[in-house]
C-alpha positions as a Markdown table, in Angstrom:
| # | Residue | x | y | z |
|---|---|---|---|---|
| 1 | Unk | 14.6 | 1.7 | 25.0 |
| 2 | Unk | 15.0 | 0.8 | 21.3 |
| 3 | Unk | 12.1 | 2.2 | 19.1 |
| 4 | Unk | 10.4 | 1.1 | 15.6 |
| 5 | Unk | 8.6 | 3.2 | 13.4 |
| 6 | Unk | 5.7 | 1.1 | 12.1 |
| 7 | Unk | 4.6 | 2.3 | 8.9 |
| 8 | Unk | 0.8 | 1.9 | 8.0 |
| 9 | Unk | 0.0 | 2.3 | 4.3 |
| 10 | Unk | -3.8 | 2.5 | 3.4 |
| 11 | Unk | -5.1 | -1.1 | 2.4 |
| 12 | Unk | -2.2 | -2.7 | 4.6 |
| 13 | Unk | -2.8 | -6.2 | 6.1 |
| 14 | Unk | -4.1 | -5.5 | 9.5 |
| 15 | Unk | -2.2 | -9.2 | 11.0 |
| 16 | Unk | 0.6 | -8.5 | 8.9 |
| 17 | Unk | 0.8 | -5.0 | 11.4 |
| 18 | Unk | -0.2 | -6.7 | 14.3 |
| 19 | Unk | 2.6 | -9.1 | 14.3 |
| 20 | Unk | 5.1 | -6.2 | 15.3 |
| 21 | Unk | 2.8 | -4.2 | 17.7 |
| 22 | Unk | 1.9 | -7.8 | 19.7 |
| 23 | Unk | 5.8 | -8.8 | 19.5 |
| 24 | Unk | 7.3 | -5.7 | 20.6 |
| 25 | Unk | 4.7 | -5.0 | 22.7 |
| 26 | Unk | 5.6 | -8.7 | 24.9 |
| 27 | Unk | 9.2 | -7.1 | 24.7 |
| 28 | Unk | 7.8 | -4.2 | 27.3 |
| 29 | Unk | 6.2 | -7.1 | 29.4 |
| 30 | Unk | 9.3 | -8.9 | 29.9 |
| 31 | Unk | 11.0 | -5.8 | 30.1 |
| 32 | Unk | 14.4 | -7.1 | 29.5 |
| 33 | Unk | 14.9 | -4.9 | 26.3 |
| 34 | Unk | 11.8 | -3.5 | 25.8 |
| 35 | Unk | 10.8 | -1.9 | 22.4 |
| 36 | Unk | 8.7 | 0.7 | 21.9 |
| 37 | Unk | 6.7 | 1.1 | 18.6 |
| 38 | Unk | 5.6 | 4.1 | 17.4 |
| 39 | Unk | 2.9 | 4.2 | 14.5 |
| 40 | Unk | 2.6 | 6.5 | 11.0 |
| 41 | Unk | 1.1 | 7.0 | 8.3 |
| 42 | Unk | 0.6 | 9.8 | 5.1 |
| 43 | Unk | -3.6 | 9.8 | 6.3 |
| 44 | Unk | -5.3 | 11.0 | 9.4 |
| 45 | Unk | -7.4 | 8.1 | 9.1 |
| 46 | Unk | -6.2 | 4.8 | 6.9 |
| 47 | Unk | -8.6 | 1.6 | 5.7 |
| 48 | Unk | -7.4 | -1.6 | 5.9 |
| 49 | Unk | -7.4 | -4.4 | 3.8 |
| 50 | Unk | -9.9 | -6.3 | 6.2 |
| 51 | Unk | -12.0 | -2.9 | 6.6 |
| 52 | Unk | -10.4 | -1.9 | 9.8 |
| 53 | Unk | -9.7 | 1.8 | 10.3 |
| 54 | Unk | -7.1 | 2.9 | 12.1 |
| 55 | Unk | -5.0 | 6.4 | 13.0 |
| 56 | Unk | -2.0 | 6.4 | 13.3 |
| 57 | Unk | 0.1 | 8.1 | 15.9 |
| 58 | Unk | 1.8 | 10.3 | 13.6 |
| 59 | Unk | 2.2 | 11.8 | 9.9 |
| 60 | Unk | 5.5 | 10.8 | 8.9 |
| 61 | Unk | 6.4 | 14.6 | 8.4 |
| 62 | Unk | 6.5 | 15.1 | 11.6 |
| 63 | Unk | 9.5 | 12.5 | 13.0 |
| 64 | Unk | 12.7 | 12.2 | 13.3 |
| 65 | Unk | 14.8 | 9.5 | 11.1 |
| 66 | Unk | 17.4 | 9.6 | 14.2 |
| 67 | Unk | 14.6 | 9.1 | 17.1 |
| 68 | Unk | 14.0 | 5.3 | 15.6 |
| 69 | Unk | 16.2 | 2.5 | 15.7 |
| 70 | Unk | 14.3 | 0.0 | 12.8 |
| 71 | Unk | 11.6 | 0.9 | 10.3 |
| 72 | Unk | 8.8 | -2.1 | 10.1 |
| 73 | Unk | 6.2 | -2.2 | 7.1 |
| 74 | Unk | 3.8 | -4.6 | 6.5 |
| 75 | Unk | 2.2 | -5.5 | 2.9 |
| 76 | Unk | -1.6 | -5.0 | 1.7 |
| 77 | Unk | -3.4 | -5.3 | -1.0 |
| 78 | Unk | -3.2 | -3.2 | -4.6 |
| 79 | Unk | -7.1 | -2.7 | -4.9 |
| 80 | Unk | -7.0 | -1.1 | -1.8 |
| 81 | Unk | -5.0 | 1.3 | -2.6 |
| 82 | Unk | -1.9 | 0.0 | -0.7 |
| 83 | Unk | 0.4 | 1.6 | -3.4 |
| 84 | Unk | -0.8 | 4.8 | -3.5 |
| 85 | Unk | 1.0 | 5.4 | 0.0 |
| 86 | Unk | 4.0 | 2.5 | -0.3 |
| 87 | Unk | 4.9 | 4.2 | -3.5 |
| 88 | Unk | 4.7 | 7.8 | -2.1 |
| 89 | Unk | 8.2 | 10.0 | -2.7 |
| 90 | Unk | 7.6 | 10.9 | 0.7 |
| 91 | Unk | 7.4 | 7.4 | 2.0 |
| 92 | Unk | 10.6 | 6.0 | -0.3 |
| 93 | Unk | 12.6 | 9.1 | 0.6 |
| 94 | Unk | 11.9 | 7.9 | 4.3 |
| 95 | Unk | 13.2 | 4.4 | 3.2 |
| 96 | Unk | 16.0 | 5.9 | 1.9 |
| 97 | Unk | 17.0 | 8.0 | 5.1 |
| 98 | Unk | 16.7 | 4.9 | 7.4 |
| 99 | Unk | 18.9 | 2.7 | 5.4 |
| 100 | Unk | 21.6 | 5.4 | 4.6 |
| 101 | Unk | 21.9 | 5.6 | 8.7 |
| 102 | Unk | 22.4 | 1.7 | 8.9 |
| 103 | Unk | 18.6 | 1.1 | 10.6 |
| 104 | Unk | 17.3 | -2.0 | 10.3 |
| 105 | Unk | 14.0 | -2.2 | 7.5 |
| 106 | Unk | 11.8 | -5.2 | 8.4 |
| 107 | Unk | 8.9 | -6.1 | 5.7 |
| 108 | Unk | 6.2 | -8.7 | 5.2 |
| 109 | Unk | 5.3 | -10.0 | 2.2 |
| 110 | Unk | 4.8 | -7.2 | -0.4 |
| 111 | Unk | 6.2 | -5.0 | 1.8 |
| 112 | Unk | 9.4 | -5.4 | -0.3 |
| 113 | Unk | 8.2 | -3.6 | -3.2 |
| 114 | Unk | 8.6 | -0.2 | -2.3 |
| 115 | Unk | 12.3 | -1.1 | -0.8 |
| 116 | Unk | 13.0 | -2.2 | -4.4 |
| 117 | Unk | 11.1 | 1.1 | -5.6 |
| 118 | Unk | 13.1 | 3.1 | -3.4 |
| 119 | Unk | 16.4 | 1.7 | -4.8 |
| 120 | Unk | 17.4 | 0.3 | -1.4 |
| 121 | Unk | 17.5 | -3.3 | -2.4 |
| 122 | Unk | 19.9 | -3.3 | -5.6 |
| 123 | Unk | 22.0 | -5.9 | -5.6 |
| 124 | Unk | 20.9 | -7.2 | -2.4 |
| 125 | Unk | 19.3 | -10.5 | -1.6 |
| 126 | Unk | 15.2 | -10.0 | -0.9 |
| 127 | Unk | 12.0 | -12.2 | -1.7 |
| 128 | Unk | 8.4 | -11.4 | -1.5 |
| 129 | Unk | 5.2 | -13.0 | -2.2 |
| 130 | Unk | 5.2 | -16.0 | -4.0 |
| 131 | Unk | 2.2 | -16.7 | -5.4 |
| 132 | Unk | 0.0 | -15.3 | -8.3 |
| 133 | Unk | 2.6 | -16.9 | -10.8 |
| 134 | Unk | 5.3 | -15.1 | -9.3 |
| 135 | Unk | 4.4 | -11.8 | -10.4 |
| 136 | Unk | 5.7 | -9.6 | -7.6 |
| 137 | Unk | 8.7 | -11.3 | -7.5 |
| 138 | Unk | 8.9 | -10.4 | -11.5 |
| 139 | Unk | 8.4 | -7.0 | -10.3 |
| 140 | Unk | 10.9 | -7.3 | -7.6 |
| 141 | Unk | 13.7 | -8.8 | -9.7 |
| 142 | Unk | 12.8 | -5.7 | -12.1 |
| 143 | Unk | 13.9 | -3.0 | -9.1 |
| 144 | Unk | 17.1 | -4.8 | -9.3 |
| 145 | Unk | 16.7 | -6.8 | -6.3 |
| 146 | Unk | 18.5 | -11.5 | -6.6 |
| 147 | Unk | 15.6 | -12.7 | -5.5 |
| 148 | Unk | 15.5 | -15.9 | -3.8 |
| 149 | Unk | 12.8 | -18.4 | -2.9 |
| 150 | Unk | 13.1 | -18.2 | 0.9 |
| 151 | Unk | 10.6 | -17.4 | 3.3 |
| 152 | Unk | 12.5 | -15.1 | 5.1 |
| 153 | Unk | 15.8 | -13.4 | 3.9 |
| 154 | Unk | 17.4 | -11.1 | 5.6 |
| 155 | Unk | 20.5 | -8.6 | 4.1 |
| 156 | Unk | 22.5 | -6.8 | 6.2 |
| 157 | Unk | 19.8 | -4.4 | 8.0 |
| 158 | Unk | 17.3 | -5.6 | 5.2 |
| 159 | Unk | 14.6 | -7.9 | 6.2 |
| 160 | Unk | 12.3 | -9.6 | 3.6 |
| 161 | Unk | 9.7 | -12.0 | 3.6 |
| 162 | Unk | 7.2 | -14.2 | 1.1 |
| 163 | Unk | 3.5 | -14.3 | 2.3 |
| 164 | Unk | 1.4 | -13.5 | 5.4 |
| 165 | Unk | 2.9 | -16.7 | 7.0 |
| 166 | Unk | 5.9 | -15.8 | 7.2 |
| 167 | Unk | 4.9 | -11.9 | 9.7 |
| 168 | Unk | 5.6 | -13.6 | 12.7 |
| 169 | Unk | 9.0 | -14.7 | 11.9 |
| 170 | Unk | 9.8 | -11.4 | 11.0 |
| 171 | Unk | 8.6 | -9.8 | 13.8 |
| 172 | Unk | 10.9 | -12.5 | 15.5 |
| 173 | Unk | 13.4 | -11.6 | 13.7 |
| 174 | Unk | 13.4 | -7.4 | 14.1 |
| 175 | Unk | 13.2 | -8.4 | 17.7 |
| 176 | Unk | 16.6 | -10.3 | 17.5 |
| 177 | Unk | 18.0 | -7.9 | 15.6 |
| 178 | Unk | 17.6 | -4.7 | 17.5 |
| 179 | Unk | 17.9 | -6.7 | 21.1 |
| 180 | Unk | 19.2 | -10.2 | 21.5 |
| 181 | Unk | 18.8 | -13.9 | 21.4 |
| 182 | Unk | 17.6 | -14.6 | 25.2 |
| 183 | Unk | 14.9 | -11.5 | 25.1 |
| 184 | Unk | 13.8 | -13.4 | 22.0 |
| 185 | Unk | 13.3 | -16.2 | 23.9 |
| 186 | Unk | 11.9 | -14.7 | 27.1 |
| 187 | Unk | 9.1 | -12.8 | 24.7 |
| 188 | Unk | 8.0 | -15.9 | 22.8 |
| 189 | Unk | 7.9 | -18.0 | 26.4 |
| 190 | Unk | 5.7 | -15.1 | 28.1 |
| 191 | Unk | 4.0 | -15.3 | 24.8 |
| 192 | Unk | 2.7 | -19.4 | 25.1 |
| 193 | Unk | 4.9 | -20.8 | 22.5 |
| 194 | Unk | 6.2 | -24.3 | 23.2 |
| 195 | Unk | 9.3 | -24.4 | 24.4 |
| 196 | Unk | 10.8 | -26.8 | 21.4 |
| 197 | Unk | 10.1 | -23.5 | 19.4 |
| 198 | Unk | 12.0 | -21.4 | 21.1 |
């Protein structure tokens, strides 16, 4: 069974999470390749952007880069404190590890920021959230990143995205990735979307 280490940041976008854990989750149901995700975090206990606590499974000390097959981190917002863990050393270091082994890094919206921070996304193709006069996307051309108006980009085992709209695709996508086209479509069908979308 493939597995993904979901990162939770405090202030993260609760949807922007649940997108992976209701995605992979359907992958377990179909149980064709299922997908197991595993949840951590730098706090015992983390606040949302939304107000929703949550704990995560683990502290991120305490796993393995080699037990996962994909990293997924959603964004959240700065006035919750979201960078205070996205920017963490411990965090970027973890980044760092994952891409070094060839994993595949899935983020939502500003979720791309600390890939640039962690220098993972030099020279590659990314995007992020598009709005607010293009300000993080200004901050993400500053980590050295070409980014491109797209909603979804994805570079090698780099997956980026523009604004909450866009989670589900790369949820989608991160499923692809790790397993394959027809367990795609078998999770979306079990999942009620209309067949001309799959």
């Amino acid at each position: 069974m493939k597995r993904v280490l979901l990162f939770l940041p405090q202030g993260f976008e609760e949807y922007e999470a649940a997108v992976f854990t209701d995605v992979l989750g359907w992958s377990r149901d179909v149980n064709l390749q299922p997908v197991e995700v595993v949840t951590a975090g730098l706090r015992n206990k983390i606040y949302c952007t939304w107000n929703l606590i949550v704990e995560p499974q683990f502290h991120i000390s305490e796993l393995e880069v080699d037990d996962f097959d994909a990293l997924a981190l959603p964004g959240g917002f700065e006035e919750k404190g979201f960078y205070e863990d996205a920017y963490d050393e411990r965090f970027l270091e973890l980044l760092r590890r994952f891409n070094e082994a060839g994993k595949i890094i899935a983020s939502v919206c500003v979720g791309a920021l600390p890939l640039g921070k962690s220098g993972i996304l030099k020279g590659k193709k990314a995007t992020t959230y598009h709005l607010g006069e293009g300000h993080r996307r200004k901050q993400l051309a500053e980590f050295g990143a070409e980014v491109l108006d797209q909603h979804l980009v994805v570079d090698g085992n780099l997956i980026t995205s523009t604004a909450p709209a866009s989670a589900l695709d790369v949820a989608f996508t991160l499923l692809e990735m790790l397993t394959c086209c027809e367990n795609l479509r078998r999770v979306k069908q079990a999942m009620g979307f209309r067949s001309n979308l799959l």
